[in-house]
N, C-alpha and C positions, 0 to 999 in steps of 0.2 A: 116485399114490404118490410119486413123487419131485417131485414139485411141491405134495406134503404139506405144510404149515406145522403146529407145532407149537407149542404157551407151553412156553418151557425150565423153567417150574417141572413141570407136566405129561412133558415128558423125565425131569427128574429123580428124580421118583417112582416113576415107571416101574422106573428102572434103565435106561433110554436102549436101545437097539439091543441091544447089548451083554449085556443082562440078559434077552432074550426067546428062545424056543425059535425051532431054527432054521427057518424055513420057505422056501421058494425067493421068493414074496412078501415080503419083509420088512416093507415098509408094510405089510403086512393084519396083521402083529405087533405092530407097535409101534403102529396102532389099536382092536385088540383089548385091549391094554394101557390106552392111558389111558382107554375105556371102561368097562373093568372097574376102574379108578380112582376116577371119578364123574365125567371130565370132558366135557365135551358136547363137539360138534363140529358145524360147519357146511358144505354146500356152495355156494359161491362161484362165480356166474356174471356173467361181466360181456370184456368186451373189455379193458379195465385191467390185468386179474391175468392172461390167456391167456398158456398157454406155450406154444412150439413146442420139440419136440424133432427130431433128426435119426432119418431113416429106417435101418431098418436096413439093412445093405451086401450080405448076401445076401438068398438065398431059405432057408436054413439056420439063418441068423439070425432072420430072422421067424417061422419055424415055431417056433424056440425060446422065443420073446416070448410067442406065441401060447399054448403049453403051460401057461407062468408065470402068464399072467392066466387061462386056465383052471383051473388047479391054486387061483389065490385066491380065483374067481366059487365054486367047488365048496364053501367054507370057511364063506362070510358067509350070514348068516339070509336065507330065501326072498324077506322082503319089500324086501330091496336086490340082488338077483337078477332080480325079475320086469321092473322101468324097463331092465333093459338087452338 
């Protein structure tokens, strides 16, 4: 999600962030969105593009992260559900 890449004409049709309902996920929002736009999208595997981000600082923090990606796995169609 935050290592999302998006075409800013695809943002702007949308209505960007801004214009979608709120969800605790916001990427599964604003995916949903140019989706239902007609724009494709890809996943991108490769050591080139990898991001690292930092870990969370608690154990409170994680459960929380945790909830977040549950609350978006619960959202998306079965068949991008079952790979993970």
């Amino acid at each position: 999600g935050n290592n999302m890449a998006v075409r800013k004409l695809a943002y702007f049709e949308t209505g960007g962030l801004e214009a979608q309902p709120f969800m605790i996920t916001e990427d599964l929002a604003m995916f949903k969105a140019i989706t239902k736009h007609g724009w494709d999208y890809q996943h991108l595997f490769s050591p080139d593009i990898l991001g690292i981000t930092r870990p969370q600082e608690s154990f409170y923090e994680l459960l929380q992260q945790r909830q977040r990606w549950l609350d978006g796995a619960l959202r998306i169609p079965v068949y991008l559900i079952l790979p993970l």
